[in-house]
C-alpha positions as CSV (number, residue, x, y, z in Angstrom):
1,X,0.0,0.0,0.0
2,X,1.2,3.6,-1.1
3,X,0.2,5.6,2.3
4,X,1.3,8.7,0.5
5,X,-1.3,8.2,-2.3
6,X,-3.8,6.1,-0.1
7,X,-7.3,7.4,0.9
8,X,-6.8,6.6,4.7
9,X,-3.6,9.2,5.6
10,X,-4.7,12.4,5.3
11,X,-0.8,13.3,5.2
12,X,-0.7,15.4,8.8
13,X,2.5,14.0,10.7
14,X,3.1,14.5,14.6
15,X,6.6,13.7,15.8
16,X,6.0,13.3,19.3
17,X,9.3,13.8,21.7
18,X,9.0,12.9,25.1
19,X,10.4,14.5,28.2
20,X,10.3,14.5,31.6
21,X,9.2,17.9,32.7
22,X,6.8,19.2,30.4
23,X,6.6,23.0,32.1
24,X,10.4,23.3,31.5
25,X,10.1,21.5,27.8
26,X,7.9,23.6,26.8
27,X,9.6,27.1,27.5
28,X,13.2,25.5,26.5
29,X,11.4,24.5,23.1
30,X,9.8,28.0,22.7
31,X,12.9,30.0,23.8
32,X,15.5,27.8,22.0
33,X,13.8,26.7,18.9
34,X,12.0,30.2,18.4
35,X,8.8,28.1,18.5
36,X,5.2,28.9,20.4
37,X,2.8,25.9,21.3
38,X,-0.4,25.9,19.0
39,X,-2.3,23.8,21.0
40,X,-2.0,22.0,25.0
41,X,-3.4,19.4,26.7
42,X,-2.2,18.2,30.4
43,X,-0.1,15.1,28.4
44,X,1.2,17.2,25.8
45,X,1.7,20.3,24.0
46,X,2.1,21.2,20.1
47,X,4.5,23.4,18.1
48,X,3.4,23.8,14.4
49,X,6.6,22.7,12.1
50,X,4.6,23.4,9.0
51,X,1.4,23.6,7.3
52,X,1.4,19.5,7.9
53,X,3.9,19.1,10.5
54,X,3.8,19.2,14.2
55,X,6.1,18.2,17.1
56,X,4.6,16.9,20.1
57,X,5.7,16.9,23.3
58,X,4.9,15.0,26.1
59,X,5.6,13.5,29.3
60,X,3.4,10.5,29.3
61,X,4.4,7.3,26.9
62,X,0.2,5.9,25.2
63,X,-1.0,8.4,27.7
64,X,-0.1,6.3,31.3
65,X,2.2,8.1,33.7
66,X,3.4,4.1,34.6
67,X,5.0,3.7,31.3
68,X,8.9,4.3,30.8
69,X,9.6,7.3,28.3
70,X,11.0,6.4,25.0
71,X,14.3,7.8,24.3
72,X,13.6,8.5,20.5
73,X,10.7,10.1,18.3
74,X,7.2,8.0,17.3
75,X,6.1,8.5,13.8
76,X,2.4,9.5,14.2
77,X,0.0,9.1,11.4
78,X,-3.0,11.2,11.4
79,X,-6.5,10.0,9.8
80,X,-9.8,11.2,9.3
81,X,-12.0,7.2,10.4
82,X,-9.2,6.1,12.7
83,X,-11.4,3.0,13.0
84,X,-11.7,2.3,9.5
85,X,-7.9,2.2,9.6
86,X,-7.4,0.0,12.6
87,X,-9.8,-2.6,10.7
88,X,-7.8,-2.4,7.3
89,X,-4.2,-2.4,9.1
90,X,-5.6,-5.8,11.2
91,X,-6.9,-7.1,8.0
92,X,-3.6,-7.3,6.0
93,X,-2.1,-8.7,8.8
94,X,-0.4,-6.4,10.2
95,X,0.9,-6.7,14.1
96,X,-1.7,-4.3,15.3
97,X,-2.0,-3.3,18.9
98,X,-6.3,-2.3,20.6
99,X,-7.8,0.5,19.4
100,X,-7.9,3.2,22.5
101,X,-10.0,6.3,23.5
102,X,-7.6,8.0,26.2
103,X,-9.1,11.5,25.7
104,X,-12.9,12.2,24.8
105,X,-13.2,11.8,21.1
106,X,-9.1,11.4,20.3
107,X,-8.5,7.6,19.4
108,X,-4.9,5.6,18.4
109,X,-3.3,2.5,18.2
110,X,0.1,1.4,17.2
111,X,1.3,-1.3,14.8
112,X,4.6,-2.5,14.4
113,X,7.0,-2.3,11.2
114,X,9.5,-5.0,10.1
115,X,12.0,-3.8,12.9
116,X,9.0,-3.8,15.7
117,X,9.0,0.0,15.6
118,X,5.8,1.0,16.9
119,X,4.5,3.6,14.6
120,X,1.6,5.3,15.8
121,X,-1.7,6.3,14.0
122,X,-4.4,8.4,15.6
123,X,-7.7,10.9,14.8
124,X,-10.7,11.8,15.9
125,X,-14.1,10.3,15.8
126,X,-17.1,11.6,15.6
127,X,-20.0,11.3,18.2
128,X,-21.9,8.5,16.6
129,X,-18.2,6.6,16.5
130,X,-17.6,6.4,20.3
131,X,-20.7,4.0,21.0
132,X,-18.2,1.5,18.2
133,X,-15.0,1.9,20.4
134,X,-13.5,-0.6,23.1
135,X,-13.8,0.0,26.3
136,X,-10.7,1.1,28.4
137,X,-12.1,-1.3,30.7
């Protein structure tokens, strides 16, 4: 599958970075880098790289304060039917990990590539899609 011509990416890309004081990150990363956060959330906040570009960063690892940080970057794919996606990836057999709903109507899961990189893809669902998730339970 061509992901760069395929209907399912909508080609936004968050490279998410993850640190262990978020607070201090974030200025270092503004003052630094010359960059200003377009968006926060209490797990992570967003710089704007370009028009489909943005670097995360974050001090929770799949959104559980238990879980070691990585020490590198996670390619993060964003789509417009993250579910649709998850069922397609699974379906061509492809080591897919659940489907979670850490944060109202944000959804991801991860799959692996050939070297059990975990590449992360995530979007946002709709109303009508949450009754079709799993629950966190």
């Amino acid at each position: 599958m061509d992901i760069a011509n395929s209907a399912w990416w909508n080609g936004n890309v968050v490279v998410w970075h993850y640190v262990q004081d978020l607070k201090r990150a974030i200025e270092w990363y503004s003052e630094i880098l010359g960059i200003q956060p377009v968006d926060q959330l209490d797990v992570a906040c967003f710089f704007r790289i370009n028009e489909n570009t943005k670097l995360a960063l974050s001090n929770r690892y799949k959104a559980n304060e238990d879980n070691d940080l990585p020490v590198s970057s996670v390619l993060d794919l964003q789509c417009d039917d993250v579910i649709s996606v998850h069922r397609l990836l699974k379906s061509q057999g492809v080591n897919v990990e659940e489907l979670t709903n850490p944060l109202h109507t944000y959804s991801e899961f991860y799959f692996e590539d050939l070297d059990k990189n975990l590449i992360r893809v995530h979007g946002f669902v709709q109303n009508k899609e949450v009754s079709e998730l799993p629950s966190n339970d």
